[in-house]
N, C-alpha and C positions, 0 to 999 in steps of 0.2 A: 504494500500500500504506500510504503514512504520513497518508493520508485517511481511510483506513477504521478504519487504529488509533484515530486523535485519535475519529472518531466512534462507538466502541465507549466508548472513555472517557469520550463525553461520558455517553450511556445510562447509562453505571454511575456516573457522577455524577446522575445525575436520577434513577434508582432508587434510590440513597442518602438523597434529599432526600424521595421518596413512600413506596412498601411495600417496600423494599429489593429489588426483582425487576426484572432488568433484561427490558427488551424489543425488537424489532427487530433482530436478530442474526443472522435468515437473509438478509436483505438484503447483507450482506457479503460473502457466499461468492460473489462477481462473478468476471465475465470478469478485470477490473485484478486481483484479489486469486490467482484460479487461476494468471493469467502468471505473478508475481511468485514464488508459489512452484516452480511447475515450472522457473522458472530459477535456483531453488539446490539441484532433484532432483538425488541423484549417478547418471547412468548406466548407472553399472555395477553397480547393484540388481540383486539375482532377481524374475525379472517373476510376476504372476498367472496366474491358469489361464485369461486368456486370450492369454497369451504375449505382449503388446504390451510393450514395451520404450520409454525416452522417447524413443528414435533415432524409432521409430514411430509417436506420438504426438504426436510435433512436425512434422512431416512435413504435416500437414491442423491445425496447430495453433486457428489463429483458428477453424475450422471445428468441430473436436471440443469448443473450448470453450463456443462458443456453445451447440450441442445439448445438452450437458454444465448450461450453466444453463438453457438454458429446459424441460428435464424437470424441472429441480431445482425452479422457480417452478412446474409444473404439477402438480407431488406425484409425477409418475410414475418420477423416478427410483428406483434400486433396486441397491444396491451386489451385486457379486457374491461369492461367496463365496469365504473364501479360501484359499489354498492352504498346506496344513499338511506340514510337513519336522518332523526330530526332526535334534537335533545335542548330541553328547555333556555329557555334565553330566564337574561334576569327579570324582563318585562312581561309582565302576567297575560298568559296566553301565548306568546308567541314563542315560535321554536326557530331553531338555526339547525340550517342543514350542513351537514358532515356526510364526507366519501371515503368509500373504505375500500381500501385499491387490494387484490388480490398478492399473493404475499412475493411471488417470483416479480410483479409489478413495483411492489416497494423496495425488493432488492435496486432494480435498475431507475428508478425515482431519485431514494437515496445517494446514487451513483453521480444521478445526472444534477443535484441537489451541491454535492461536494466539488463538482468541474465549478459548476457555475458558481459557486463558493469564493473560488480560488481566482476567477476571473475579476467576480465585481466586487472585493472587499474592495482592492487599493482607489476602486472609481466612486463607490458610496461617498456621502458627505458623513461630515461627522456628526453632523446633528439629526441622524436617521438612528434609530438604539435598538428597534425590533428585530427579532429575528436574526442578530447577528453574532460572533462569537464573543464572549466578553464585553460582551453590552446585555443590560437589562433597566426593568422598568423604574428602579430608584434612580439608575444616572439620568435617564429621562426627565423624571422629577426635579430631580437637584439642579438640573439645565434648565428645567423652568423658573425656580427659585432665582437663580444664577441672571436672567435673561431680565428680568421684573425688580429685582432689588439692588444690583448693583451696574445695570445697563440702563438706559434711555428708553425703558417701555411705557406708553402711557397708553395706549388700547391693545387691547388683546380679542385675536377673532378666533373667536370657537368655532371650528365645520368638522362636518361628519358628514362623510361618505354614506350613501345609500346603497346596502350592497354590493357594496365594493368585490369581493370574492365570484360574487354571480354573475358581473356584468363585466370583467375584462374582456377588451377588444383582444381577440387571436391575431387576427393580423395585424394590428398594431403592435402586440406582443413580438412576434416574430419576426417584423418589422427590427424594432430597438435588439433582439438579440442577434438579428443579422449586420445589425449597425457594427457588434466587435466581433462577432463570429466569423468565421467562410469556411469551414466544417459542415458541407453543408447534409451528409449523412446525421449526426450531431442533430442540427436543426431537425431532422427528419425522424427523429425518435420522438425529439421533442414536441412536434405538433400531432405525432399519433398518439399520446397522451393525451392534448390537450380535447382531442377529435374522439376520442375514446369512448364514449356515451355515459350516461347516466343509468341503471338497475333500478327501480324504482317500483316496489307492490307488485314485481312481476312483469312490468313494464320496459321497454327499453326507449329511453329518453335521448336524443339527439343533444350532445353539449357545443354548442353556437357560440357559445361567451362565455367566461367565466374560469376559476380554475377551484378545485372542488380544495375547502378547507379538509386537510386530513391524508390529504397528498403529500409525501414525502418532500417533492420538489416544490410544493405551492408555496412555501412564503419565501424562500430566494425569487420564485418569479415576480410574487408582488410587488418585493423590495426592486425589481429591476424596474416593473412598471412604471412604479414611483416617483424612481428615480429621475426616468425620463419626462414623466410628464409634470410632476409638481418639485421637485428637490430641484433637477438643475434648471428646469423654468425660472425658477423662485430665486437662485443666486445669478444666473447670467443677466436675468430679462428683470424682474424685480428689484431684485437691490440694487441694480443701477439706476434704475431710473426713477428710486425714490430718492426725494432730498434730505429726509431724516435717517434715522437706522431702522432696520426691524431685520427680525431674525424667525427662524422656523424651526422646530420641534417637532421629528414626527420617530411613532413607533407603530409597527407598521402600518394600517390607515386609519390610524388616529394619529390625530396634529393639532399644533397650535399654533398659529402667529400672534409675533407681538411686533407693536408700528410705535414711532417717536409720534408720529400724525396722521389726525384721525382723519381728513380728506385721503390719504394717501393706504389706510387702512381700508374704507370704502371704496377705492379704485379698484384695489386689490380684491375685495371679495365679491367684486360686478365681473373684475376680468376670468378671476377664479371659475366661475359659473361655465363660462367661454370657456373657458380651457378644457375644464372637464369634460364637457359636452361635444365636442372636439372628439375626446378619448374615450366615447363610449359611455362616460361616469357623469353621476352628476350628485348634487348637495339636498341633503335632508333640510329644507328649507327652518320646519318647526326647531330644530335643532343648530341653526348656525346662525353666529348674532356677533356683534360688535362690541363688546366693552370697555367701559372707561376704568384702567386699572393701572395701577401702580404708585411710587410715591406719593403722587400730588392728589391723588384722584380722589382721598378722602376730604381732601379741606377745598378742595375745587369745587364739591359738590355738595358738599356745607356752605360755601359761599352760596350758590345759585340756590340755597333752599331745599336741595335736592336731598334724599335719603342716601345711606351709607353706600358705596361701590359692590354691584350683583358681583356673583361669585361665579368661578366656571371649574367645570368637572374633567378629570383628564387621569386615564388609566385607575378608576378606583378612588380617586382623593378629591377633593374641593381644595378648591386655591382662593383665598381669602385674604383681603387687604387687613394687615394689624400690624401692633408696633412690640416693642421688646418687651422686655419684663418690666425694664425702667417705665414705660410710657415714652419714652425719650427717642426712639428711631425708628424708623418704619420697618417694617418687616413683612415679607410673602410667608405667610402659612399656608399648612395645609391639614388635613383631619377627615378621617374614611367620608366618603360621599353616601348622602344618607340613604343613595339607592342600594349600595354595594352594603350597606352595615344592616338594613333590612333583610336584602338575599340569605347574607351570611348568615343572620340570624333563624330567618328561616327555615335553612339548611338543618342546618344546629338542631333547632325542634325537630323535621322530621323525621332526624334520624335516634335523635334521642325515644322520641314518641313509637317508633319500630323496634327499637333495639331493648325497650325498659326491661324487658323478661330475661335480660344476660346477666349472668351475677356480675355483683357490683364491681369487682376488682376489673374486669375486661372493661362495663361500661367507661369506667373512671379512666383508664389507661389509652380508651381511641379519644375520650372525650379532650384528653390530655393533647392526642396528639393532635389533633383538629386546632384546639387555641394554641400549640404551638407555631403551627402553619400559621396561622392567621397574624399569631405578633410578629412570625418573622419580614411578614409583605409590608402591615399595617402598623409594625412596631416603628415609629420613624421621629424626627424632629417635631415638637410641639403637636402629636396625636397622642400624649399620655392617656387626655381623660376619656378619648373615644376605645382605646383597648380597655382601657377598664373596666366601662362601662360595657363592651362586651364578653366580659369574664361575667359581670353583674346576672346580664341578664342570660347568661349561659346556668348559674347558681339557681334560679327562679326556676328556669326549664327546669331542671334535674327534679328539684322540689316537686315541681307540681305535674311532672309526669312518673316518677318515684314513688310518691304516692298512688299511684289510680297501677301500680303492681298486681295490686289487689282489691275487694271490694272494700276493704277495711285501709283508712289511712295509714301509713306505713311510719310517719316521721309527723314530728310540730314540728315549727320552728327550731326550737332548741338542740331538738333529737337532732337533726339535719345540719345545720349550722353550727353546732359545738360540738356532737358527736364524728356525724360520718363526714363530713368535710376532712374532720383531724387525721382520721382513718386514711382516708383516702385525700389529700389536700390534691386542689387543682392548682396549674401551674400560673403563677402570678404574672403580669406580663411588664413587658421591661421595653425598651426601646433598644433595637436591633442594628437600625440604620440612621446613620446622621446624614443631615441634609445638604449641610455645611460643606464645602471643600477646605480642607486642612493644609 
């Protein structure tokens, strides 16, 4: 495997030095490169609509592989379609659709996932954090903090993609990868994937647009998408031709801009519109607004009479105008957003509410590990009282489903709270992540 990296880099070092397009990249998806990944598939994945599982794939391994590349070098392979499930969104009623690519498919995904990896870190911008290695969604955060309290922000524009996943342009897509590619077998894997169909109820669904979440290689493509259309739009075309600063935050299609000027903020989110729509995509209208935020924004809008600076939501947290402990300096916070501390909490119940009939050592131990999870995302700069408060009402849950064990109350107060708590203590939560750059 670390043959085939060095000789992907060499390519893109030698495509660097001629027409910047790299070439010979389907030669990699080899027998060595297949292994290597199938032995860090997890198992216990949901298989494809052809049921094959990696218990079962491995089983004739050297043998599925082989076959596996020499269709591949013969042009005839042909990914099968995948298999589409729908699983709760946080917004009551609606569900998001998920593909579930058959497993010799997520071998060569994965594949095509790690080339294109290796092509577009050094072209990404830096203010892209999704989906990449060594990036996650607190640097995201701290880039906003970063961007609002010590930069020239004074409006911040919230937009959200309407289905972003379901509605990318294929040929546009194929388009921007032939832009650094000329591999053009390569390409040629890659759009029978994206041509692949949809499995749906028995159904077989024709996929026109889109690239299905759940796909091995989908969020490298998004990120390529992106990239093209809104990341380097936004630094070539945008930031020159405003006359204030403003800067962009995106992980992967969620984003934020912030503008020194609010005329120049409003150009931006009429031309934004345009652009998308251009690519196929376009803006959740209810969901993308203007802001008046940062430093000044709170005494600005005290002057004109106006109530305190709206608040805007980004990966899970509210970002909220406030000042230090002194009162003394302005300050960007943030603190779970109360859609995500609702879900969580919901979660919480009903699994606690399914699970009441486990003996208590087990319950206490996943309950454990769940508020783990959650202080380590949510454990963060000035979110103290919002973890706590979900320990709080994590305590109540327990109580008042603990009880109804039986037909008979099982705990008071006291019993619960002084007794089995001690027993079993839940874990406190602490602050995991600083906001701050040190």
């Amino acid at each position: 495997m670390v043959n085939e990296l060095l000789g992907i880099q060499y390519n893109i070092a030698k495509a660097n030095r001629t027409d910047r397009k790299v070439q010979n990249l389907a030669s990699y998806i080899n027998e060595d490169t297949l292994r290597a990944i199938h032995k860090t598939m997890d198992k216990r994945k949901a298989y494809g609509i052809d049921k094959v599982t990696k218990g079962d794939y491995e089983q004739n391994l050297e043998e599925n592989l082989a076959n596996l590349v020499k269709r591949m070098k013969s042009g005839s392979y042909r990914p099968n379609p995948i298999r589409r499930v729908y699983i709760p969104k946080e917004t009551k009623g609606k569900m998001r659709p998920l593909g579930i690519s058959c497993y010799e498919d997520k071998l060569v995904e994965n594949a095509i996932a790690q080339i294109l990896e290796q092509i577009y870190e050094p072209k990404f911008y830096n203010e892209s954090f999704g989906s990449r290695p060594n990036r996650n969604c607190h640097q995201a955060v701290r880039e906003i903090i970063e961007m609002v309290q010590y930069r020239k922000t004074n409006y911040v524009v919230e937009a959200d993609i309407r289905g972003f996943f379901d509605n990318v342009d294929h040929e546009w897509l194929m388009k921007m990868l032939s832009h650094d590619i000329a591999d053009r077998r390569f390409l040629e894997i890659i759009e029978k994937f994206l041509k692949a169909g949809i499995m749906e109820n028995g159904k077989l669904l024709n996929s026109e647009r889109g690239t299905s979440q759940g796909n091995g290689a989908s969020p490298v493509l998004a990120n390529i998408y992106l990239h093209y259309v809104l990341d380097n739009w936004f630094d070539v075309i945008v930031r020159r031709q405003c006359k204030g600063e403003c800067y962009l935050i995106r992980y992967c299609d969620d984003f934020v801009c912030c503008f020194q000027n609010q005329y120049e903020a409003q150009v931006f989110r009429q031309r934004l519109e345009e652009r998308f729509r251009k690519y196929g995509l376009e803006l959740a209208e209810e969901k993308t607004k203007i802001l008046e935020f940062g430093r000044f924004a709170r005494q600005n809008r005290k002057a004109r009479g106006e109530r305190k600076p709206d608040t805007f939501d980004f990966l899970g947290f509210t970002f909220y105008c406030g000042m230090d402990g002194k009162k003394q300096f302005f300050r960007c916070r943030v603190k779970t957003s109360k859609k995500k501390f609702r879900s969580k909490i919901k979660a919480m119940k009903e699994w606690i509410k399914i699970h009441r009939t486990m003996p208590l050592e087990q319950i206490f131990k996943t309950v454990n590990a769940k508020l783990r999870g959650h202080y380590q995302y949510y454990g963060v700069t000035d979110n103290t009282k919002e973890v706590k408060n979900f320990l709080t009402q994590t305590k109540w849950l327990l109580f008042k489903w603990l009880n109804r064990r039986s037909q008979k109350r099982s705990y008071t107060l006291g019993t619960f709270f002084n007794g089995l708590l001690r027993t079993f203590p839940l874990l406190e939560p602490s602050i995991k992540v600083s906001l701050f750059y040190r």
